[in-house]
PyMOL Python script that loads the backbone (N, CA, C, O; Angstrom):
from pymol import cmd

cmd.read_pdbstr("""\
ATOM      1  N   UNK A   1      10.236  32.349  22.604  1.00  0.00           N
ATOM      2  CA  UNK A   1      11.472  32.138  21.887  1.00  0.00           C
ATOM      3  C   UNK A   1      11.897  30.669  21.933  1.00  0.00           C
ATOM      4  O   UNK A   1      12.744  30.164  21.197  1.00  0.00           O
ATOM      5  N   UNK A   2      11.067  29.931  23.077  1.00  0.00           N
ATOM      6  CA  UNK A   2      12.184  28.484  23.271  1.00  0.00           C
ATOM      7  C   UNK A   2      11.212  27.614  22.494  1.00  0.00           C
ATOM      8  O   UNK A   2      11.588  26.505  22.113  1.00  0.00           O
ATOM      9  N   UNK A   3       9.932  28.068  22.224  1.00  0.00           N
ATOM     10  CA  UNK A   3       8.699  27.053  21.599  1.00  0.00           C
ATOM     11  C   UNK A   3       9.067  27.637  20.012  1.00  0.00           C
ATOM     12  O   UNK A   3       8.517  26.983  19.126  1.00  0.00           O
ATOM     13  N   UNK A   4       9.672  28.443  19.685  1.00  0.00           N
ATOM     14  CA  UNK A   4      10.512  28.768  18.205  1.00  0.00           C
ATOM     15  C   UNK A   4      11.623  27.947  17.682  1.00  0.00           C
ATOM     16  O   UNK A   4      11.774  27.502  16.544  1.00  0.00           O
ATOM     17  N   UNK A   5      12.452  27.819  18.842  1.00  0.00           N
ATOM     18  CA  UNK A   5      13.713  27.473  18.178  1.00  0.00           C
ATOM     19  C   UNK A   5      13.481  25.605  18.571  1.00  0.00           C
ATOM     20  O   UNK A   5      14.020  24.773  17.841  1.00  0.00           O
ATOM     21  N   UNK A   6      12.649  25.185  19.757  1.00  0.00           N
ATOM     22  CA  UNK A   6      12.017  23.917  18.922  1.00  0.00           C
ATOM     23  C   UNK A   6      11.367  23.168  18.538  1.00  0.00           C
ATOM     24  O   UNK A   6      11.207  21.952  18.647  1.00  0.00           O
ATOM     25  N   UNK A   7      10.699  24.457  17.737  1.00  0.00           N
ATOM     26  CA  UNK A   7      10.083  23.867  16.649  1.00  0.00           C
ATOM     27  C   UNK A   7      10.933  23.749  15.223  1.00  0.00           C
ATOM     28  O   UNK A   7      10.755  23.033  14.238  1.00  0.00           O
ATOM     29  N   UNK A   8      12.145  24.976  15.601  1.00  0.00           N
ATOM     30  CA  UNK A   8      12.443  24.594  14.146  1.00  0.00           C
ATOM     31  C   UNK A   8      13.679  24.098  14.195  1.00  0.00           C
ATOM     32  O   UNK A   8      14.411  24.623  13.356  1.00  0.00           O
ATOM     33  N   UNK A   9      14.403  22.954  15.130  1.00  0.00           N
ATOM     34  CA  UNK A   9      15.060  22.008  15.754  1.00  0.00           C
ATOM     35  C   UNK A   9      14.338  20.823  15.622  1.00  0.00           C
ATOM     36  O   UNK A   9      15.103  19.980  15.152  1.00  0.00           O
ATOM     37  N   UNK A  10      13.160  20.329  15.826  1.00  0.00           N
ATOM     38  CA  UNK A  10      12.417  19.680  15.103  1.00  0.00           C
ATOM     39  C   UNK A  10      12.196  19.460  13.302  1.00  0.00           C
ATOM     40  O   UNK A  10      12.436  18.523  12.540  1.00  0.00           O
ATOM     41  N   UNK A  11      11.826  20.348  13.187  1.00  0.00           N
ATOM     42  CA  UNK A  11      11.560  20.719  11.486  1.00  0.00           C
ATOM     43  C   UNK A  11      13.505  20.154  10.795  1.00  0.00           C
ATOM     44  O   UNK A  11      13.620  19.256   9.961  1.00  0.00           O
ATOM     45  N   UNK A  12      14.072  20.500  11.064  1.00  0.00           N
ATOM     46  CA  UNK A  12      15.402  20.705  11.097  1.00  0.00           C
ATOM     47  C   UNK A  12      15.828  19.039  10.916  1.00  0.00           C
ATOM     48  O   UNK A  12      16.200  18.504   9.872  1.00  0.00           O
ATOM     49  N   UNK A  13      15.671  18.451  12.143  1.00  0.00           N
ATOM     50  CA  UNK A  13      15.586  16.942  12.666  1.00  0.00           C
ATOM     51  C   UNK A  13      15.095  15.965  11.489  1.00  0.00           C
ATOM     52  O   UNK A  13      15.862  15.098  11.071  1.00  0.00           O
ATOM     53  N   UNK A  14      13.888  16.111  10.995  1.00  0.00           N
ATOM     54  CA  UNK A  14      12.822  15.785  10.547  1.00  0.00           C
ATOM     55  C   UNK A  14      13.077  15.457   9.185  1.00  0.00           C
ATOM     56  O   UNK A  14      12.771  14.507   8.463  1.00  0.00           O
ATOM     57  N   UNK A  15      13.942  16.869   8.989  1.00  0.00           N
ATOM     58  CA  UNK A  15      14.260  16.889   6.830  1.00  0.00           C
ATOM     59  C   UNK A  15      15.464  16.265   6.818  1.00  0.00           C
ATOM     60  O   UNK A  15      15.871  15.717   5.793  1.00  0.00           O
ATOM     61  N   UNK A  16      16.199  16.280   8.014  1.00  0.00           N
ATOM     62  CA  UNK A  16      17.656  15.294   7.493  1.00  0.00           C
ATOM     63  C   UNK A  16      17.540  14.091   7.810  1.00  0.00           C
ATOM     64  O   UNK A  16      18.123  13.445   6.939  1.00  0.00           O
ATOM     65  N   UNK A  17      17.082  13.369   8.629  1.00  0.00           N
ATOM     66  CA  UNK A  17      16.632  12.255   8.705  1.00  0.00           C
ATOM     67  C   UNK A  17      15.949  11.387   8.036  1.00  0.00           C
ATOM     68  O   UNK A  17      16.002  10.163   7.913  1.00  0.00           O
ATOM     69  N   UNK A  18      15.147  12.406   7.527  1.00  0.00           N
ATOM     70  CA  UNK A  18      13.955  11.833   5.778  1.00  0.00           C
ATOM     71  C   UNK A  18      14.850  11.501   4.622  1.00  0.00           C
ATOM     72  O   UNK A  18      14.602  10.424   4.080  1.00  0.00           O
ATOM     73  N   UNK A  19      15.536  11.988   4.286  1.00  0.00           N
ATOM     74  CA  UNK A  19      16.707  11.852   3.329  1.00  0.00           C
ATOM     75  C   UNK A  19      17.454  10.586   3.711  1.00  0.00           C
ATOM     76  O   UNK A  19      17.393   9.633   2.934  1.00  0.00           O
ATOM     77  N   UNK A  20      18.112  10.492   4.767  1.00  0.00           N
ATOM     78  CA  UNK A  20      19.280   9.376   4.805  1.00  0.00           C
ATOM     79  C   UNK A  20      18.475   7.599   5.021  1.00  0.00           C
ATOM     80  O   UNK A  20      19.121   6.569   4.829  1.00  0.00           O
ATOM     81  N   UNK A  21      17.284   7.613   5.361  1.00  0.00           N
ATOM     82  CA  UNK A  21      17.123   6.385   5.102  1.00  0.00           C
ATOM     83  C   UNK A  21      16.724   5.758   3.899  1.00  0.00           C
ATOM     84  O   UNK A  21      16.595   6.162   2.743  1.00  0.00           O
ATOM     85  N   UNK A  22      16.522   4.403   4.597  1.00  0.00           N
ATOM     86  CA  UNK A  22      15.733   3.361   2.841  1.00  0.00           C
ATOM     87  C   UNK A  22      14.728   3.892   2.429  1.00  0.00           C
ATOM     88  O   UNK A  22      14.198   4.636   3.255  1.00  0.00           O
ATOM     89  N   UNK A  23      14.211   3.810   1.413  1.00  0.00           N
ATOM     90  CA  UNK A  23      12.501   4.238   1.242  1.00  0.00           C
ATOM     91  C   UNK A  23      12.311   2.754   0.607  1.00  0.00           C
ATOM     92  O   UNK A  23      12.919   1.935  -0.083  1.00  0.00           O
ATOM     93  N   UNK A  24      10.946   2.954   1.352  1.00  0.00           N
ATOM     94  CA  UNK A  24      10.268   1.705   0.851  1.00  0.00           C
ATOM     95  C   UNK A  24       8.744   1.769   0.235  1.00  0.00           C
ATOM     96  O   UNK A  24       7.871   2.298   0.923  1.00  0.00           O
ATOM     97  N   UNK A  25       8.367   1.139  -1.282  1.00  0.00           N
ATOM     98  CA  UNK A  25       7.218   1.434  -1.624  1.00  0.00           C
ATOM     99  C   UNK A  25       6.451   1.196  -1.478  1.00  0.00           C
ATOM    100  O   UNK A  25       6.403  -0.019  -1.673  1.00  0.00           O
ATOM    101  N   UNK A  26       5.002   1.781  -1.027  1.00  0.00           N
ATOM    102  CA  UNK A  26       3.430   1.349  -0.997  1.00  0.00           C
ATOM    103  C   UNK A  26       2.465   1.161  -1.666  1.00  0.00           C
ATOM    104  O   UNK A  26       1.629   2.053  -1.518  1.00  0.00           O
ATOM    105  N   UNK A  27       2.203   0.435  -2.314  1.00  0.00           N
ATOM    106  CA  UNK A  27       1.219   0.505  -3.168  1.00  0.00           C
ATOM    107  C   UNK A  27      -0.567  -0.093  -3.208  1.00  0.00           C
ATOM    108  O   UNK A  27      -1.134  -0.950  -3.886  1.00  0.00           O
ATOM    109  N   UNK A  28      -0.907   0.601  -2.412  1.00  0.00           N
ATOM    110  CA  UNK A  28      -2.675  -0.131  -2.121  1.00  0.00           C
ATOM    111  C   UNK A  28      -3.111  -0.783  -3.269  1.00  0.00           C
ATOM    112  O   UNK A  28      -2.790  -0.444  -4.408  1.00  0.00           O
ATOM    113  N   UNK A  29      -4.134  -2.093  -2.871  1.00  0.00           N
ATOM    114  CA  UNK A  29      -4.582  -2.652  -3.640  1.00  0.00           C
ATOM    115  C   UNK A  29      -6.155  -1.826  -3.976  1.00  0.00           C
ATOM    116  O   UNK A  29      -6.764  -1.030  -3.262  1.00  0.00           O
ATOM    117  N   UNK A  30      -6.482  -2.335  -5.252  1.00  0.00           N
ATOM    118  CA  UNK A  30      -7.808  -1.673  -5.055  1.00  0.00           C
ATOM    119  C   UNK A  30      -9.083  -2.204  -4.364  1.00  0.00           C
ATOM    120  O   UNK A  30      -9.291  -3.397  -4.586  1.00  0.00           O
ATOM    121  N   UNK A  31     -10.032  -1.543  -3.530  1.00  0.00           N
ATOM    122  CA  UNK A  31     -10.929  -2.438  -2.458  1.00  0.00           C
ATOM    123  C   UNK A  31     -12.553  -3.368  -3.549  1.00  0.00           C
ATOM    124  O   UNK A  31     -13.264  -2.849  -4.410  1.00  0.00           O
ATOM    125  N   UNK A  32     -12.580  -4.248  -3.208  1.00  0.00           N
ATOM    126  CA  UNK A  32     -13.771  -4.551  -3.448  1.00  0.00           C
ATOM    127  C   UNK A  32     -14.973  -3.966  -3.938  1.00  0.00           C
ATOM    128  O   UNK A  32     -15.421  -3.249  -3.044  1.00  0.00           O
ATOM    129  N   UNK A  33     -15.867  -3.938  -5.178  1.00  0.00           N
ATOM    130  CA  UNK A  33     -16.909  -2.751  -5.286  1.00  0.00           C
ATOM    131  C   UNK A  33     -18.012  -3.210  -4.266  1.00  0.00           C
ATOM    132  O   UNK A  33     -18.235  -4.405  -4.071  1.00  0.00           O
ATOM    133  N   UNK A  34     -18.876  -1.931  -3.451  1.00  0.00           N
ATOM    134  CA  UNK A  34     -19.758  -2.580  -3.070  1.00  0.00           C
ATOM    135  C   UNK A  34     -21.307  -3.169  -3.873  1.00  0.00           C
ATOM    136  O   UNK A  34     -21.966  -2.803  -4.847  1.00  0.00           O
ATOM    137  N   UNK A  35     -21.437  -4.497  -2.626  1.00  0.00           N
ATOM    138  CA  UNK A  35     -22.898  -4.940  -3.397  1.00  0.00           C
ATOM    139  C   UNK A  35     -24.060  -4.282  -2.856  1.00  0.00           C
ATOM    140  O   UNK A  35     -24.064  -3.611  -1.824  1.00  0.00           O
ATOM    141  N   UNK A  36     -25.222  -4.549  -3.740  1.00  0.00           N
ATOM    142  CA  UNK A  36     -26.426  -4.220  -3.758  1.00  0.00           C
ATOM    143  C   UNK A  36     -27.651  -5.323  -3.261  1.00  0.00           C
ATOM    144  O   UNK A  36     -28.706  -5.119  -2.659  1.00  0.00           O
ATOM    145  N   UNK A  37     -27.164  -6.309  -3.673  1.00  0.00           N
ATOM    146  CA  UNK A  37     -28.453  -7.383  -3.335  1.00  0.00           C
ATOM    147  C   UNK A  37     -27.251  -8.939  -2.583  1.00  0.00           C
ATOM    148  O   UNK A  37     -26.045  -9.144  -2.440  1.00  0.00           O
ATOM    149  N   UNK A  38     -28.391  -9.577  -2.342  1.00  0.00           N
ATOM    150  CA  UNK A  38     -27.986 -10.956  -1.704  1.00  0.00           C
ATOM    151  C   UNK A  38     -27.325 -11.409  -3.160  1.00  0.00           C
ATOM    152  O   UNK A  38     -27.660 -10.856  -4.207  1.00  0.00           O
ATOM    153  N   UNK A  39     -26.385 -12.438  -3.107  1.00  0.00           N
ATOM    154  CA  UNK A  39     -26.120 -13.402  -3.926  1.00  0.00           C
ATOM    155  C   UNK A  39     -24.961 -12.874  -4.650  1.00  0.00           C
ATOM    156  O   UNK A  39     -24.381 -13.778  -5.251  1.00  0.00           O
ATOM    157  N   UNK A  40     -24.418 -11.707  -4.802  1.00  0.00           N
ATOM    158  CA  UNK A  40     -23.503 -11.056  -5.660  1.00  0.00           C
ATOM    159  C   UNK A  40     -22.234 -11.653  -5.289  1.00  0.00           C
ATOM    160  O   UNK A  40     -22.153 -12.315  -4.254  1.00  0.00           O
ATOM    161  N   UNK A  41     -21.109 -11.450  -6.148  1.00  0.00           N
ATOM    162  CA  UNK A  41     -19.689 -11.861  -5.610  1.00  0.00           C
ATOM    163  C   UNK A  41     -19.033 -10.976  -6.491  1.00  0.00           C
ATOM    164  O   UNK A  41     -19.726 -10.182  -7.128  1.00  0.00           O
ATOM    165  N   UNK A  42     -17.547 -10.987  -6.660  1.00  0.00           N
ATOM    166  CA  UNK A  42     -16.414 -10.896  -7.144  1.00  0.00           C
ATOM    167  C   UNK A  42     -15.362 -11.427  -6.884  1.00  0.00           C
ATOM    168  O   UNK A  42     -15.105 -11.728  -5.718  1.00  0.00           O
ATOM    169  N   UNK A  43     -14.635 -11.634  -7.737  1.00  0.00           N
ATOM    170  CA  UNK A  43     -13.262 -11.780  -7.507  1.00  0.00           C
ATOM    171  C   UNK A  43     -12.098 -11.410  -8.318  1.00  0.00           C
ATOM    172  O   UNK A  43     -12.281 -11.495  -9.533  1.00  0.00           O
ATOM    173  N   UNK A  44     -11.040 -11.051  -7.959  1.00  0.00           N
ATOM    174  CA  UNK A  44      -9.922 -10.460  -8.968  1.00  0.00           C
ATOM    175  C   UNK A  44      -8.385 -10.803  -8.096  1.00  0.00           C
ATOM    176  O   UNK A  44      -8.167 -11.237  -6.965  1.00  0.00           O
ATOM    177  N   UNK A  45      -7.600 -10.430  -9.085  1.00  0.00           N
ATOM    178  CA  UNK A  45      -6.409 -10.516  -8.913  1.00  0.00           C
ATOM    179  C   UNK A  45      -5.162  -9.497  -9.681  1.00  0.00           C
ATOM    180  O   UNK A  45      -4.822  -9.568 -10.862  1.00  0.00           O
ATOM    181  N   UNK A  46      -4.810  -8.889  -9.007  1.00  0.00           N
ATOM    182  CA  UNK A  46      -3.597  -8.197  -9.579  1.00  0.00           C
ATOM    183  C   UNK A  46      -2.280  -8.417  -9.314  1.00  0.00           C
ATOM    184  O   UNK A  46      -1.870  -8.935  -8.275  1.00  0.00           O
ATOM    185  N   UNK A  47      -1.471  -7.966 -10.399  1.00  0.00           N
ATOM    186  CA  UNK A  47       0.143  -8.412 -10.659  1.00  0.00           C
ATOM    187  C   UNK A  47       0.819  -7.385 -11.035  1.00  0.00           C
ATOM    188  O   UNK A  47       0.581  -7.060 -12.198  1.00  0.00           O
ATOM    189  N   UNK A  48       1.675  -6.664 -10.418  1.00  0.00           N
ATOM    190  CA  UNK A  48       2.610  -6.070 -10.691  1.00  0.00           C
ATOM    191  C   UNK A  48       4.324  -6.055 -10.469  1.00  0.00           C
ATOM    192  O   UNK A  48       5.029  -6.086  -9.460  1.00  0.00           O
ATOM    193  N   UNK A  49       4.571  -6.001 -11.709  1.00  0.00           N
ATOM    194  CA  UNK A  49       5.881  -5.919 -11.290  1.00  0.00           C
ATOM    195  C   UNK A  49       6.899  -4.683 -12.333  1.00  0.00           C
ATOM    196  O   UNK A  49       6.571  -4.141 -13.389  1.00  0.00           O
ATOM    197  N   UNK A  50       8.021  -4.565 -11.639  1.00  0.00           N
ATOM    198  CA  UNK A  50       9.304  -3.569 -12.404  1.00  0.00           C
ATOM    199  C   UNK A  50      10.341  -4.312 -12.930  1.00  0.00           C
ATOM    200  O   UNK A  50      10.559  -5.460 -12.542  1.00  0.00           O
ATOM    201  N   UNK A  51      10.938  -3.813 -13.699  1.00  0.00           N
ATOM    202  CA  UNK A  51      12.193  -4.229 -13.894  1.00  0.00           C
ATOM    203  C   UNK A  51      13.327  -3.595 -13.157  1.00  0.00           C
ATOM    204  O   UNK A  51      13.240  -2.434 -12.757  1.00  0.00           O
ATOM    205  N   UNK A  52      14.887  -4.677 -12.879  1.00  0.00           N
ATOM    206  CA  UNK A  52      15.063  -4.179 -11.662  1.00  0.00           C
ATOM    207  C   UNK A  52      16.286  -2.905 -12.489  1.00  0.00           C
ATOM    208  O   UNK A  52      16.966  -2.916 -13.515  1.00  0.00           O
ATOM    209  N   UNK A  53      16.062  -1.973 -11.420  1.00  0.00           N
ATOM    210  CA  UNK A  53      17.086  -1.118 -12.543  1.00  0.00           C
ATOM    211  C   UNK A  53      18.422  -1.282 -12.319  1.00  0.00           C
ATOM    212  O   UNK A  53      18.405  -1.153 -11.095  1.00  0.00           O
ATOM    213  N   UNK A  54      20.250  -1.583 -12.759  1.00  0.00           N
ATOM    214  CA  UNK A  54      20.849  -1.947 -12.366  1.00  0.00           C
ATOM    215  C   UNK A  54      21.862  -0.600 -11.830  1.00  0.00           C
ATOM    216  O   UNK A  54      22.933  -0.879 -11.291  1.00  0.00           O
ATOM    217  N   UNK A  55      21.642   0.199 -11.929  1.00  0.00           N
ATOM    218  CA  UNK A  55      22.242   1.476 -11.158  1.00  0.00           C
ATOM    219  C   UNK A  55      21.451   1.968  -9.783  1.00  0.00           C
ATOM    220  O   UNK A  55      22.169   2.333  -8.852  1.00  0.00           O
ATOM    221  N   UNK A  56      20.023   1.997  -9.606  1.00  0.00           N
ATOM    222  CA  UNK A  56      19.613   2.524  -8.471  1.00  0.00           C
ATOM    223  C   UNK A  56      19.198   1.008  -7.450  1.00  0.00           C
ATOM    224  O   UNK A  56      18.890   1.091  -6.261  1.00  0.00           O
ATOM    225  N   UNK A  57      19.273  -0.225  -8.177  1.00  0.00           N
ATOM    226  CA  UNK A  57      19.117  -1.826  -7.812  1.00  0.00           C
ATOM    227  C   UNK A  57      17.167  -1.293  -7.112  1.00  0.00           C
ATOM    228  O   UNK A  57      16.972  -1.543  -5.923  1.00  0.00           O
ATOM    229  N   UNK A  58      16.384  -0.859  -7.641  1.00  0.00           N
ATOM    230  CA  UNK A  58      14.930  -0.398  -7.128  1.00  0.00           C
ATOM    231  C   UNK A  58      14.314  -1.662  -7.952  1.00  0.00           C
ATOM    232  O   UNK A  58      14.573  -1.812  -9.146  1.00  0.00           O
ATOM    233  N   UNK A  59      13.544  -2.490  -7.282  1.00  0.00           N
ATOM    234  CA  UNK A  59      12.769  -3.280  -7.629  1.00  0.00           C
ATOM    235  C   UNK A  59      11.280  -3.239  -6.926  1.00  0.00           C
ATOM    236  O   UNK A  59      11.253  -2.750  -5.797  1.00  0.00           O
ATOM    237  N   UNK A  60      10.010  -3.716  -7.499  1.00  0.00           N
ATOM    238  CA  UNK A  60       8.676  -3.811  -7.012  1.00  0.00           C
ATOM    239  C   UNK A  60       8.038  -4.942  -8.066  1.00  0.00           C
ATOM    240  O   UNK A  60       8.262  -5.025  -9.274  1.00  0.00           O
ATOM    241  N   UNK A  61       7.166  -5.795  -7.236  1.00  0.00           N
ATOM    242  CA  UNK A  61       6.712  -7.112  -7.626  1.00  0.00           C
ATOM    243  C   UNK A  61       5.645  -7.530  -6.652  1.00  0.00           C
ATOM    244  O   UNK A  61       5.753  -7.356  -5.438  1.00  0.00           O
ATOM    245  N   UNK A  62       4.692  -8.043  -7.190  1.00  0.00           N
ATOM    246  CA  UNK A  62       3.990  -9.072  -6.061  1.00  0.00           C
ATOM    247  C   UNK A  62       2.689  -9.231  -6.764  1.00  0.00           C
ATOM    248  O   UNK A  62       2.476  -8.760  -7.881  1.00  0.00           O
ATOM    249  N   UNK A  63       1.749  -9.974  -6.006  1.00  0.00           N
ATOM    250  CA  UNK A  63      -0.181  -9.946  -6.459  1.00  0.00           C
ATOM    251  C   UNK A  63      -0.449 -10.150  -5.397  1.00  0.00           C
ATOM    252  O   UNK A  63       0.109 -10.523  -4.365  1.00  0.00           O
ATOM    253  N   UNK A  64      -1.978  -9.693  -5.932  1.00  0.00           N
ATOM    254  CA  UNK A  64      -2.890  -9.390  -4.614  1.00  0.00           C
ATOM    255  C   UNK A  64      -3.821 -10.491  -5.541  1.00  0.00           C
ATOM    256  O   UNK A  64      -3.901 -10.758  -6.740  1.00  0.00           O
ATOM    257  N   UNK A  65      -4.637 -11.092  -3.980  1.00  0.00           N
ATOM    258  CA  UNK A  65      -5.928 -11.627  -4.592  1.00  0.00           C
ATOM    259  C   UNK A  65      -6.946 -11.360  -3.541  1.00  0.00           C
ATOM    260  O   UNK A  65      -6.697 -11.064  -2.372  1.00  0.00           O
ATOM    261  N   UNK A  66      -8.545 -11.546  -4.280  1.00  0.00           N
ATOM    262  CA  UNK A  66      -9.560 -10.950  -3.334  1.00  0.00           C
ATOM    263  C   UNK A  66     -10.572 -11.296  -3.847  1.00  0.00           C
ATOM    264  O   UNK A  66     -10.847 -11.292  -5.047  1.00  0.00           O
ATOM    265  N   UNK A  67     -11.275 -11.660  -2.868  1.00  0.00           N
ATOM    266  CA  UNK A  67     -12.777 -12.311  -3.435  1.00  0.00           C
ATOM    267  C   UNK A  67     -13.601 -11.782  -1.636  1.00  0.00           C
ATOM    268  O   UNK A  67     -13.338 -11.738  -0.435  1.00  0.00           O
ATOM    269  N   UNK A  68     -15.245 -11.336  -3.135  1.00  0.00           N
ATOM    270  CA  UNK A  68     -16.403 -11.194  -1.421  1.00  0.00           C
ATOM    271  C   UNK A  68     -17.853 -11.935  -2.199  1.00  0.00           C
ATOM    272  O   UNK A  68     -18.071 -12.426  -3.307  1.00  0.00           O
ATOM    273  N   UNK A  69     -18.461 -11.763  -1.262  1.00  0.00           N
ATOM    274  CA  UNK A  69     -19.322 -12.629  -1.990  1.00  0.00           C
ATOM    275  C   UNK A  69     -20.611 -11.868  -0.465  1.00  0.00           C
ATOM    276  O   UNK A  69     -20.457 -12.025   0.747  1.00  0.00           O
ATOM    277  N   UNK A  70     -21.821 -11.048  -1.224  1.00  0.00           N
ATOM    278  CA  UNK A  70     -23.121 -10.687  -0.492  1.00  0.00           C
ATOM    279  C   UNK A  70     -23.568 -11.675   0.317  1.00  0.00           C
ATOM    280  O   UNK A  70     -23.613 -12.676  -0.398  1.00  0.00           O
ATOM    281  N   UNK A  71     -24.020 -12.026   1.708  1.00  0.00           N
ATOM    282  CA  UNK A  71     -24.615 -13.050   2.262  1.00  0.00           C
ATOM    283  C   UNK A  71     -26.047 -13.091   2.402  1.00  0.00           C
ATOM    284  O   UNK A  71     -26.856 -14.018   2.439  1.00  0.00           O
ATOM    285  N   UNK A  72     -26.191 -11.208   2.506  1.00  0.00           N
ATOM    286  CA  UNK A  72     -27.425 -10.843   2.607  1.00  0.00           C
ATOM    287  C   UNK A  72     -27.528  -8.841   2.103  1.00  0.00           C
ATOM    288  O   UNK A  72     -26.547  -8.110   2.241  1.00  0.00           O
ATOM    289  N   UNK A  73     -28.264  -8.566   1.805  1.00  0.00           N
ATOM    290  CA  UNK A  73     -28.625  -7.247   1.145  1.00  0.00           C
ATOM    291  C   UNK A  73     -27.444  -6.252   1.990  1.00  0.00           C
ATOM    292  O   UNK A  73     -26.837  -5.308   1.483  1.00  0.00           O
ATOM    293  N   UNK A  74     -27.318  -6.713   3.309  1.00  0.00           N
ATOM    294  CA  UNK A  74     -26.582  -5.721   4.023  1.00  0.00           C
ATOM    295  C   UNK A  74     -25.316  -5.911   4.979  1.00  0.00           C
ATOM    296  O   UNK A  74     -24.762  -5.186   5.806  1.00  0.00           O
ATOM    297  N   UNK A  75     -25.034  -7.628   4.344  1.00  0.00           N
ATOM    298  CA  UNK A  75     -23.680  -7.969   4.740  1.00  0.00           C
ATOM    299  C   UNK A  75     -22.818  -8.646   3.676  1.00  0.00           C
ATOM    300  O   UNK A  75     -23.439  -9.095   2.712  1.00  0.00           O
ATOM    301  N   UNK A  76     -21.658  -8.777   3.688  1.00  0.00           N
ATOM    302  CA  UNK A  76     -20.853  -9.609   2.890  1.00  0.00           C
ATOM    303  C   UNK A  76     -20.033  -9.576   3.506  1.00  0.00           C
ATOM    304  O   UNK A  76     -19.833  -8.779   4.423  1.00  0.00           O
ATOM    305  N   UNK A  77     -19.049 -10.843   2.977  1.00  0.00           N
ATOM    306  CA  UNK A  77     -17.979 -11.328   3.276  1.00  0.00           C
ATOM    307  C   UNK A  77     -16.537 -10.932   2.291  1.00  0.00           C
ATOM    308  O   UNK A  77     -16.609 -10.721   1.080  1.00  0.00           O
ATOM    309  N   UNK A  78     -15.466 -10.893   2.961  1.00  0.00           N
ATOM    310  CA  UNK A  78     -14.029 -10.578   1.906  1.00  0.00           C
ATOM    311  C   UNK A  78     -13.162 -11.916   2.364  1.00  0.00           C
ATOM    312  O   UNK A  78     -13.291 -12.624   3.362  1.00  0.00           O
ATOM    313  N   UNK A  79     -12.582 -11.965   1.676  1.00  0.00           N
ATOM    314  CA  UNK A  79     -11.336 -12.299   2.066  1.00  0.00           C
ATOM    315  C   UNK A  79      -9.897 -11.788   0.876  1.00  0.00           C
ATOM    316  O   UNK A  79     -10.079 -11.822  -0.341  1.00  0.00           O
ATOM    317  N   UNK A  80      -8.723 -11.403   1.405  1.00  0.00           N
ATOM    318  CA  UNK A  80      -7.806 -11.129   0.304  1.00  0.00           C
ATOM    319  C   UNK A  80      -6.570 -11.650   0.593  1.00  0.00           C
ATOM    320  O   UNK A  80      -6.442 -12.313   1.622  1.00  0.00           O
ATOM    321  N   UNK A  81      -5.403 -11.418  -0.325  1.00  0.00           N
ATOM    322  CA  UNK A  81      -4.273 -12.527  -0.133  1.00  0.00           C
ATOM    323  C   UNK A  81      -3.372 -11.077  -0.631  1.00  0.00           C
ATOM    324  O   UNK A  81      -3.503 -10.391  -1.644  1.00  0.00           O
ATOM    325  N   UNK A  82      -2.633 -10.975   0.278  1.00  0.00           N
ATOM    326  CA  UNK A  82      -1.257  -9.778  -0.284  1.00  0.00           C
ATOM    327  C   UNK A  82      -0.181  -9.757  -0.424  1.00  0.00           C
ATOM    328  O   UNK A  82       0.404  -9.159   0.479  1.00  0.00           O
ATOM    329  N   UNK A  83       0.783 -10.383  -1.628  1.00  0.00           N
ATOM    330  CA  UNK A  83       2.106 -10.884  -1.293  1.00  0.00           C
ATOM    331  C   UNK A  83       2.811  -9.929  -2.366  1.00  0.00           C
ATOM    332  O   UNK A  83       2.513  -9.981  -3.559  1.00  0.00           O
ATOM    333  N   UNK A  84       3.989  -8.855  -1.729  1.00  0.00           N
ATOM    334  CA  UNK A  84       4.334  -7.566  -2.231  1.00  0.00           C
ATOM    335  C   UNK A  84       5.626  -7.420  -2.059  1.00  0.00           C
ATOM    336  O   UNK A  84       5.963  -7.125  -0.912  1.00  0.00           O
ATOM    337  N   UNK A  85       6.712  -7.571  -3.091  1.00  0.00           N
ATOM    338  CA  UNK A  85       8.188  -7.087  -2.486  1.00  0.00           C
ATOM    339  C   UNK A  85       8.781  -5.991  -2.738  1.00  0.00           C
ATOM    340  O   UNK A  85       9.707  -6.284  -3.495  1.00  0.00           O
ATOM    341  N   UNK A  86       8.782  -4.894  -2.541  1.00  0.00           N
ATOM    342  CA  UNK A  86       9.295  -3.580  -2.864  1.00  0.00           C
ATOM    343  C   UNK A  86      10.094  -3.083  -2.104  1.00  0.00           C
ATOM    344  O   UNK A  86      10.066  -3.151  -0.876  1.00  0.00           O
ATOM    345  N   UNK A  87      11.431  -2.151  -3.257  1.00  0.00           N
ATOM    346  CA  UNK A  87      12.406  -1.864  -2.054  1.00  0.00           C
ATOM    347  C   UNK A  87      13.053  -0.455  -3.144  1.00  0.00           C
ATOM    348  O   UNK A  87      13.297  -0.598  -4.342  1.00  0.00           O
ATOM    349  N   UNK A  88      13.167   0.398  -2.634  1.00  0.00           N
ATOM    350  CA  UNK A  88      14.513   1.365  -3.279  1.00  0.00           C
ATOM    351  C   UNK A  88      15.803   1.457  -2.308  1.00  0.00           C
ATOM    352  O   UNK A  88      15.729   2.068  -1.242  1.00  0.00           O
ATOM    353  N   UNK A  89      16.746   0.948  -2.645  1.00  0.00           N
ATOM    354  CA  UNK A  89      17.776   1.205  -1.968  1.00  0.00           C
ATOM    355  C   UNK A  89      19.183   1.876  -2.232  1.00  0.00           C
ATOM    356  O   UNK A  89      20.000   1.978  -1.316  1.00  0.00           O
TER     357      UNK A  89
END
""", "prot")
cmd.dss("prot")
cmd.show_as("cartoon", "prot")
cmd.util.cbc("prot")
cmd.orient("prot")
């Protein structure tokens, strides 16, 4: 009876607490394709942004950049750049 009531004192906890804060958005970048041979590369860059809405004030903006480049058949290198401002409040 006491591993019942908390668990659902927990559960309980859990859903009102989820509600009253900020939420904040995530948005993954997409990863690198992999290579096949020595010598390959890529590079890209993405941009997104919202407009800000003036009743809920929710804005999202930023770019990503990313470049890899094969060193050898069975290694490569990345590097990426992530600059992201998102907020619902």
């Amino acid at each position: 009876m006491k591993t019942e009531q908390l668990f659902f004192a927990i559960v309980l906890l859990t859903s009102i607490t989820s509600c009253s804060s900020n939420r904040y958005i995530y948005s993954a970048s997409p990863p690198n394709p992999y290579f096949k041979e020595k010598g390959e590369s890529k590079l890209a860059a993405y941009y997104s942004s919202s407009n800000d809405n003036a009743t809920t004030k929710e804005f999202a903006g930023g770019w990503d950049l990313q470049g890899a480049y094969a060193i050898s058949d069975h290694w490569a290198l990345t590097a990426s750049y992530f600059n992201r401002r998102e907020q619902d409040v």
